[in-house]
C-alpha positions in Angstrom: 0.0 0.0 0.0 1.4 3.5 -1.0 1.7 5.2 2.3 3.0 8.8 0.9 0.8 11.9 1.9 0.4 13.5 -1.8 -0.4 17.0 -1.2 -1.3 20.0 -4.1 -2.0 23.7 -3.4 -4.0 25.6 -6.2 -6.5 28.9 -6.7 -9.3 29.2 -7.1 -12.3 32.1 -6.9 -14.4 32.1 -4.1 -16.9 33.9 -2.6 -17.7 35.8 -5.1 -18.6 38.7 -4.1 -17.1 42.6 -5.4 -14.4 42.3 -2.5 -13.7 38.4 -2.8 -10.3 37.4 -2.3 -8.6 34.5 -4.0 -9.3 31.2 -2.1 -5.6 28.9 -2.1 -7.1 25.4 -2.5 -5.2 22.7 -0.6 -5.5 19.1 -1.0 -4.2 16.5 1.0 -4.7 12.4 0.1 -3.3 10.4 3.0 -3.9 6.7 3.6 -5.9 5.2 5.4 -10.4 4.7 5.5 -11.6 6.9 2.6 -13.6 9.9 4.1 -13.8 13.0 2.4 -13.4 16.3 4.0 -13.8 19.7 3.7 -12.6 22.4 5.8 -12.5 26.5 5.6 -15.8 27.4 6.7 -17.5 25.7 3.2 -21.1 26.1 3.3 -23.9 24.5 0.5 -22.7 23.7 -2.5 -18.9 23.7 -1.3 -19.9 21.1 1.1 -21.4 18.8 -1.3 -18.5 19.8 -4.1 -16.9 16.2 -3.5 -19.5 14.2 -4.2 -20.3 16.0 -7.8 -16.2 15.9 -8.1 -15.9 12.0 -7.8 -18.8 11.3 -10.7 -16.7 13.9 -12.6 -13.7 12.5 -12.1 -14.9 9.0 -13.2 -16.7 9.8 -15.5 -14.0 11.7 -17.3 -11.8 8.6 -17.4 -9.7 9.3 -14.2 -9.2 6.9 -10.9 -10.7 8.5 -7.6 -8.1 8.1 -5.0 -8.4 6.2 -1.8 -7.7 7.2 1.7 -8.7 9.9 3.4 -8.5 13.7 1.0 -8.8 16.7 3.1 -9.6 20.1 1.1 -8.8 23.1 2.8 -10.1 26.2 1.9 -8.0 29.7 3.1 -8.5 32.0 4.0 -10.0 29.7 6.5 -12.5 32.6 8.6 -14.4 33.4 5.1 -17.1 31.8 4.4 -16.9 30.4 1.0 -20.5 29.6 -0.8 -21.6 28.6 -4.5 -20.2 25.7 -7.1 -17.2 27.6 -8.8 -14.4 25.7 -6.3 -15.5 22.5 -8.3 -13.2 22.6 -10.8 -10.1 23.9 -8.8 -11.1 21.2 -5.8 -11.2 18.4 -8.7 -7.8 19.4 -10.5 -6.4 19.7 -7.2 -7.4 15.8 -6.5 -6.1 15.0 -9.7 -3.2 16.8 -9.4 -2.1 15.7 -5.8 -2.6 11.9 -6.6 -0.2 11.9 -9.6 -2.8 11.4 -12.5 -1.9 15.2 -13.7 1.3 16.5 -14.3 2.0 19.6 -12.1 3.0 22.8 -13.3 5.8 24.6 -11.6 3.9 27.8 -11.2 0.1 26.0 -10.5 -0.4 27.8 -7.6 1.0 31.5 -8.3 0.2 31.7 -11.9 -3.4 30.0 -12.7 -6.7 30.5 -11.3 -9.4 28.1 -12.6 -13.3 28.0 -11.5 -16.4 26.8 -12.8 -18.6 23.7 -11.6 -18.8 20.3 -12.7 -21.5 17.8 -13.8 -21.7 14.6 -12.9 -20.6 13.5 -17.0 -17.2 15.5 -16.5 -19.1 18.6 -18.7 -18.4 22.0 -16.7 -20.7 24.3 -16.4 -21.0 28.5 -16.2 -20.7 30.3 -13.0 -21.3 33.8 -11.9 -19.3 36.8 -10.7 -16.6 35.1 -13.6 -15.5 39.1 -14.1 -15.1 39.7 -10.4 -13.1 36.6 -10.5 -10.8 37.6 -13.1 -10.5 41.4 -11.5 -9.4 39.7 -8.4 -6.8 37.2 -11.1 -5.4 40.4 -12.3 -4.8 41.9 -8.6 -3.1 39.1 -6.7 -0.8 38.1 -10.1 -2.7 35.3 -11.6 -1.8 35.3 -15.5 -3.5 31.9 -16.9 -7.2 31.8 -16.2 -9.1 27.7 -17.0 -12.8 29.2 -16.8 -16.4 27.5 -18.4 -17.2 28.1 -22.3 -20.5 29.8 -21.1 -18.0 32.5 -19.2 -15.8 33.5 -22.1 -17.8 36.2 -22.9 -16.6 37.8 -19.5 -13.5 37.8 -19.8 -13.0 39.6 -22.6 -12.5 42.4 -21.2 -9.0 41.3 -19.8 -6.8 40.4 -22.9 -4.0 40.4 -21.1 -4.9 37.4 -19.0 -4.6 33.9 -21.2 -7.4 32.7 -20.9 -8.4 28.7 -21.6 -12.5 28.1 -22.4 -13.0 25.0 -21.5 -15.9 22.0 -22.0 -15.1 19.5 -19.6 -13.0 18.6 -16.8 -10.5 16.7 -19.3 -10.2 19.3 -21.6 -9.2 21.3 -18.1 -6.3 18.9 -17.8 -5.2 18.9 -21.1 -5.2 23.1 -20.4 -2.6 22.3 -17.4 -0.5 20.3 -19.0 -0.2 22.5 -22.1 -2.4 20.5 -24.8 -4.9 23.5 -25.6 -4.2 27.3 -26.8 -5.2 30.4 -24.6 -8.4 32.2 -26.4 -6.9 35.3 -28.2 -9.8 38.3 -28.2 -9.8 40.0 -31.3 -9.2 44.0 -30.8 -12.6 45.9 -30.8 -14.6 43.1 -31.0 -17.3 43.9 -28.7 -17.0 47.6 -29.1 -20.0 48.0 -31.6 -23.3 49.2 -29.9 -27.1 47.6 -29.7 -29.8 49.6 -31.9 -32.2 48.9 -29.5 -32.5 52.4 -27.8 -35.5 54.1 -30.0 -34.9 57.5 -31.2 -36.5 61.0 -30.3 -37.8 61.4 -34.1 -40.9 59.8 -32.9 -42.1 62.2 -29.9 -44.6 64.1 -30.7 -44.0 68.2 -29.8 -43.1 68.2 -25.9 -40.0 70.7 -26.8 -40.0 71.4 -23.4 -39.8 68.1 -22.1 -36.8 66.7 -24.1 -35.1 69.9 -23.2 -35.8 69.0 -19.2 -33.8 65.3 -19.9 -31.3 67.0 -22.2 -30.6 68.9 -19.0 -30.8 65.5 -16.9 -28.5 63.6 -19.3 -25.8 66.5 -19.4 -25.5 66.5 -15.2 -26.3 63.1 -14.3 -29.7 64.9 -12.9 -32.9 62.4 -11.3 -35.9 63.5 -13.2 -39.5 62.9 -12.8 -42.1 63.2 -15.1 -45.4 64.0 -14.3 -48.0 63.3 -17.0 -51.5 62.0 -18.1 -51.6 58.8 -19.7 -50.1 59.0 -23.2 -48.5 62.1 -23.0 -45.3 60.4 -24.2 -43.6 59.7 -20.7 -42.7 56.6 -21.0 -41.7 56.5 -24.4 -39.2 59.4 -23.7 -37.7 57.5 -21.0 -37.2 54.6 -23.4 -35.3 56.8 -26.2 -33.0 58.8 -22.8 -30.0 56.0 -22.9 -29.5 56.9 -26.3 -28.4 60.4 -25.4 -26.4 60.0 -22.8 -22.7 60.4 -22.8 -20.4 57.9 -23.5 -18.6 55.9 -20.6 -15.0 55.2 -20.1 -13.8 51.3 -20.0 -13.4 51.3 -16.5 -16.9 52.1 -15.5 -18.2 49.3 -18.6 -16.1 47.2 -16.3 -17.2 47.6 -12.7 -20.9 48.0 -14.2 -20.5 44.4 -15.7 -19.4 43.1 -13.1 -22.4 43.5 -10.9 -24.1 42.1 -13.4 -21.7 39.3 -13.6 -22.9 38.4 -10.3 -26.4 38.6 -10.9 -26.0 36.1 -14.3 -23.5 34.2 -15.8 -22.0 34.9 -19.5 -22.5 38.1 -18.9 -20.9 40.5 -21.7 -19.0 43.4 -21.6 -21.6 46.1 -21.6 -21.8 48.1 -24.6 -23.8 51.4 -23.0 -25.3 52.7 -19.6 -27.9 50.4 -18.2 -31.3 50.8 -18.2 -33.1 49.2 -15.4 -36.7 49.5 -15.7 -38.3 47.5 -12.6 -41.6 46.6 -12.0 -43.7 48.3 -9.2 -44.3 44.7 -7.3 -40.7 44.4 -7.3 -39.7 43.7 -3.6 -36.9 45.3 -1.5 -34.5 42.6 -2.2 -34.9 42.7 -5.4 -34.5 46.3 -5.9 -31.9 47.0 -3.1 -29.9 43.4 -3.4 -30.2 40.5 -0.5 -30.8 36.9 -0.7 -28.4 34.0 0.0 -25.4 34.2 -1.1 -26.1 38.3 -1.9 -26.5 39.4 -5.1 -27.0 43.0 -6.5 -30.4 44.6 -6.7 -31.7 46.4 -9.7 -30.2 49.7 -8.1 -26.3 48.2 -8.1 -27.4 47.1 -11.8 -28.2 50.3 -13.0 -24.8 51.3 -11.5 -23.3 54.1 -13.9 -26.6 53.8 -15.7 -30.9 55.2 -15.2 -33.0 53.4 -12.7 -36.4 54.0 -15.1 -39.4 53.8 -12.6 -42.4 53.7 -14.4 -45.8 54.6 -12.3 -43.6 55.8 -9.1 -46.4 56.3 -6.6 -47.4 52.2 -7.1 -44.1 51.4 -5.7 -44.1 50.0 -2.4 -43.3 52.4 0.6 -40.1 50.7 1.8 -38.7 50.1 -1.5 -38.9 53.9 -2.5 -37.7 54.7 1.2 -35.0 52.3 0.6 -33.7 54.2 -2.2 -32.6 57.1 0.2 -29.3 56.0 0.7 -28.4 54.9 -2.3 -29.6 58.1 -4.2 -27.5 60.2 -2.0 -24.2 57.8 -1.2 -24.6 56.3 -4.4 -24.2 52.7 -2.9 -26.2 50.4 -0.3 -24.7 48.2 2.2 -27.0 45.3 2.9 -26.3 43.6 6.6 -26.6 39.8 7.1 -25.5 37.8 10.2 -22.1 37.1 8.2 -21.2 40.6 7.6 -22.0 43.6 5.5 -21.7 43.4 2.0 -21.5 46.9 0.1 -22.6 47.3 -3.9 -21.9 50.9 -5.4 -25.2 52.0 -6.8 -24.6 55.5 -8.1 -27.7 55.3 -11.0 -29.2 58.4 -12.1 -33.1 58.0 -11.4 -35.9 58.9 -13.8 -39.6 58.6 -12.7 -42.7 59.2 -14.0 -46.0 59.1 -12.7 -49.3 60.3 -13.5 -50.9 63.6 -12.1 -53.2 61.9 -9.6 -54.8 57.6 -10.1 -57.3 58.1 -12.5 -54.7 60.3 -14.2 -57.0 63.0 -15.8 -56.1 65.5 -13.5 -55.2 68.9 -15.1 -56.2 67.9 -18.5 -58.2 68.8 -21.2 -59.1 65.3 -22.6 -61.2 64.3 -19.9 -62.8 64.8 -16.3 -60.6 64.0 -13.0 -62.8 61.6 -11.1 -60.5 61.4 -7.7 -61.8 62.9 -4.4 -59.4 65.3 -2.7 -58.7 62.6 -0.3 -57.5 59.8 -3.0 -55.3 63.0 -4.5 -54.1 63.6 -1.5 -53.3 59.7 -0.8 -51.8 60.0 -3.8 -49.0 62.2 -3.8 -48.7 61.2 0.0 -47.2 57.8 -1.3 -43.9 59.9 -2.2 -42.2 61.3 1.1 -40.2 64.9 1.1 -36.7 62.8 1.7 -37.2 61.2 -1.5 -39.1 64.1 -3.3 -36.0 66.4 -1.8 -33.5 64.2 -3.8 -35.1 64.2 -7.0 -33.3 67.3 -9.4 -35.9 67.7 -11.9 -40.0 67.8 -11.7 -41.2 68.3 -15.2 -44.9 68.2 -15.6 -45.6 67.0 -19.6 -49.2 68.0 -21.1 -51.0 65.8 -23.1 -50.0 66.2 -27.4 -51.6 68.8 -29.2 -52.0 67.1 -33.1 -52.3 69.7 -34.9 -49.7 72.2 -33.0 -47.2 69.5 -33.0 -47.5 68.9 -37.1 -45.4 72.5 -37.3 -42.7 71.1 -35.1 -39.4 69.4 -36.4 -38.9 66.3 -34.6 -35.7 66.2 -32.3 -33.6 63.6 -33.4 -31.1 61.8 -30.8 -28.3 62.6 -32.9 -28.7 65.8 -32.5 -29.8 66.0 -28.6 -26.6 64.0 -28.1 -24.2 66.2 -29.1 -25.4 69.3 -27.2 -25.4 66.4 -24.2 -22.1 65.3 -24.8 -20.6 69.3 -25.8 -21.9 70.1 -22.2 -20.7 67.0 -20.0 -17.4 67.9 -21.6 -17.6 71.3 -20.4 -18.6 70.3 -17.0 -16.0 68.3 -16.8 -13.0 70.7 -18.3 -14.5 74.5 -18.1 -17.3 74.4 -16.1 -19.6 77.6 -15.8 -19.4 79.7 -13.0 -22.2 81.5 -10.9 -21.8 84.7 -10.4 -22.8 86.7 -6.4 -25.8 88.2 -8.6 -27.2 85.3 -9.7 -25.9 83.3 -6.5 -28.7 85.6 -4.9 -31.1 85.5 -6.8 -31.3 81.8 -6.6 -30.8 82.0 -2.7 -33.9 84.6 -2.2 -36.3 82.3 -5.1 -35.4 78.9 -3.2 -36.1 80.5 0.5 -39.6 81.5 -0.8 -40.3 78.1 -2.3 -39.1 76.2 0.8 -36.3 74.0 -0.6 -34.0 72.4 2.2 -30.1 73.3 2.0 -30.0 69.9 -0.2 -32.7 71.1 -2.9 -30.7 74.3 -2.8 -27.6 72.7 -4.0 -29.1 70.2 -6.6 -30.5 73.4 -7.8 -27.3 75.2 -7.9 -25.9 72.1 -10.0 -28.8 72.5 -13.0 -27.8 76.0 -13.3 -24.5 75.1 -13.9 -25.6 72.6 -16.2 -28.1 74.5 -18.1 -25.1 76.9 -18.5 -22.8 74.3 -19.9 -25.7 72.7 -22.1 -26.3 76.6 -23.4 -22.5 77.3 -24.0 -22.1 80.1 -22.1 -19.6 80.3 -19.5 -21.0 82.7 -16.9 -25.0 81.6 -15.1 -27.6 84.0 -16.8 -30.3 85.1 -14.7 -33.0 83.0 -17.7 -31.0 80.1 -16.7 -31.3 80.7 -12.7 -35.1 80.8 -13.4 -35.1 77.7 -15.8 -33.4 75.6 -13.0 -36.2 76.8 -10.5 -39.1 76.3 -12.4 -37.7 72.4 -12.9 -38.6 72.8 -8.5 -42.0 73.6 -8.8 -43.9 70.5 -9.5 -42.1 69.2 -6.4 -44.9 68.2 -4.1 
């Protein structure tokens, strides 16, 4: 009987969460009554990794050893959840009993994840792109990862980087037998069509100039309209004017969505999150087990659309407190606090009161003054008071509108662009005159110190959207009027 311990360390990723370290992988084979053990706080699927590892192992045409294997998972006081140690626990076995030849660097130089099926076939996992962030960090330069996960990782061509179908073809990565995938240069660079474009809103000049505004400064917006007024069809065509991101915000944005789904592409533009109104706090603020991002970490860098605002629930728009002002929310479990940046830009709309006829000319208002008031009472002032923009959009006009150009998004783009640019490089100034007026018109409307200074921030927008480099008094009042919807 072979009495040597055979021992192999390894890395692999795990938990995956944004701040999730690399997990070293130990396995130890020593003789003696097979029992199979896993220790380093494993929970759920890690605990049950070894018995999907030993169909996988046989099944791909490998021996399972005997005697006793240990896997030890460090750091050993993080818990470590989900099936992407599979592969990494299963080379490690292979690798440790003598079946697979080692590489010198195995444990400095690769990371491998992704989790196996019972045939040998391995299958996609999530947070693949927070994985490969963390390769890139701690020195890792040859990545084995799922088929389904390549996508992901093109955003790292400096990493090689070895799809793979099956826990063979895995082996045959470590001992040299199959090419690192090469990305081709610009080969997701090209963006979706799927935004719909301006040229088919009807009138409501002043309206597309309120979300110009919004798109230039990163400014929440609400729209506050009858039914088909064109507010929901406007939020629909705003991603297509707003400016461009750099690569390192594509690639922290994907990544939360890397953890929310596997495969996950490098995205081409800003999300757009639209939610529904049942949705439930987890699912907009993020929670479950293990965490994931809600839908206001995945419209990080991108709009949070909320269609028919007041039909939200109460604690999931008072849950968006935080998050609209720190531009992130920390969720608390028992094991800890996990934090998810969340810095969306929020755009609303809603209708003027339930049966949505209030105000207009198309129709009677049937609410009591107690449903209006029930109403609007569904929004609180916190959430009201972070909100930049309140733009109240009448219902079309046909035969005013038919005089009108249509705006086009190419054109509403540029101006956004020309602006953000100016923002960023040569922003306006606001002069003591105009500083005053706008402190003397927001004390008579009541705006809190906050209001004050989001209002500030459109004039300087409006300015820079305007090309002018000094606040004009028309553009102080502009910015104001965007305030007095705000109920």
């Amino acid at each position: 009987m072979n009495t040597r311990i055979r021992y192999c360390r390894l890395t692999g990723a795990g938990p995956i969460h944004l701040q999730s370290p690399a997990v070293s992988i130990e396995v130890v084979i020593t003789p003696g009554i097979p029992r199979h053990t896993v220790v380093g706080l494993a929970r759920g699927a890690v605990r049950e990794a070894l018995d999907r590892i030993r169909g996988a192992i046989l099944s791909s045409g490998y021996r399972f050893p005997r005697g006793a294997i240990t896997v030890n998972l460090a750091p050993a006081d993080t818990q470590k959840e989900g099936s992407a140690l599979d592969l990494p626990i299963a080379l490690g076995i292979l690798v440790a009993d003598g079946q697979v030849s080692r590489p010198a660097d195995l444990a400095e130089i690769w990371l491998s994840l992704g989790e196996l099926a019972l045939d040998g076939s391995v299958r996609p996992v999530s947070g693949v792109m927070v994985a490969l962030m963390s390769a890139t960090r701690f020195g890792q330069q040859r990545v084995i990862l799922p088929e389904g996960n390549l996508p992901e990782a093109q955003a790292f061509p400096h990493l090689r980087v070895y799809p793979i179908p099956s826990l063979r073809a895995a082996v045959e990565a470590l001992g040299g037998g199959r090419s690192a995938h090469v990305f081709a240069p610009g080969s997701r660079d090209t963006l979706d069509d799927a935004v719909p474009d301006f040229v088919g809103v009807i009138g409501q000049e002043t309206t597309i100039r309120a979300l110009q505004v919004a798109a230039a400064g990163r400014h929440n917006i609400r729209l506050i309209g009858p039914p088909g007024c064109g507010k929901t069809f406007m939020a629909r065509c705003f991603p297509g004017i707003l400016p461009g991101w750099r690569r390192d915000q594509a690639i922290e944005t994907t990544c939360l969505h890397s953890l929310h789904r596997p495969g996950t592409d490098l995205l081409p533009r800003r999300p757009f999150r639209s939610p529904h109104h049942t949705v439930s706090a987890a699912g907009m603020l993020g929670g479950g087990t293990p965490i994931r991002p809600g839908e206001v970490s995945l419209a990080h860098n991108g709009v949070l659309f909320l269609d028919e605002l007041p039909e939200f629930d109460r604690s999931v728009l008072e849950g968006l407190r935080e998050p609209l002002q720190e531009g992130r929310v920390a969720i608390s479990r028992a094991g800890g606090v996990e934090i998810f940046p969340a810095g969306f830009q929020l755009l609303a709309a809603m209708n003027p009161c339930p049966c949505g006829m209030e105000g207009s000319e198309q129709g009677a208002c049937r609410c009591t003054a107690r449903d209006l008031d029930r109403y609007r009472r569904r929004l609180s002032r916190p959430i009201l008071d972070r909100i930049d923009l309140h733009v109240s959009v009448p219902p079309v006009d046909p035969e005013q509108s038919l005089a009108m150009p249509p705006a086009r998004t190419a054109e509403l783009s540029e101006g956004v662009r020309s602006a953000a640019r100016r923002l960023m490089d040569n922003p306006p100034v606001i002069a003591h005159e105009e500083h005053e007026v706008l402190i003397r018109a927001a004390s008579g409307m009541g705006l809190s110190m906050r209001a004050l200074e989001r209002t500030r921030r459109i004039c300087l927008t409006i300015a820079a959207l305007d090309r002018t480099d000094r606040v004009q008094k028309n553009q102080v009042a502009e910015a104001l009027r965007y305030r007095e919807t705000d109920r």
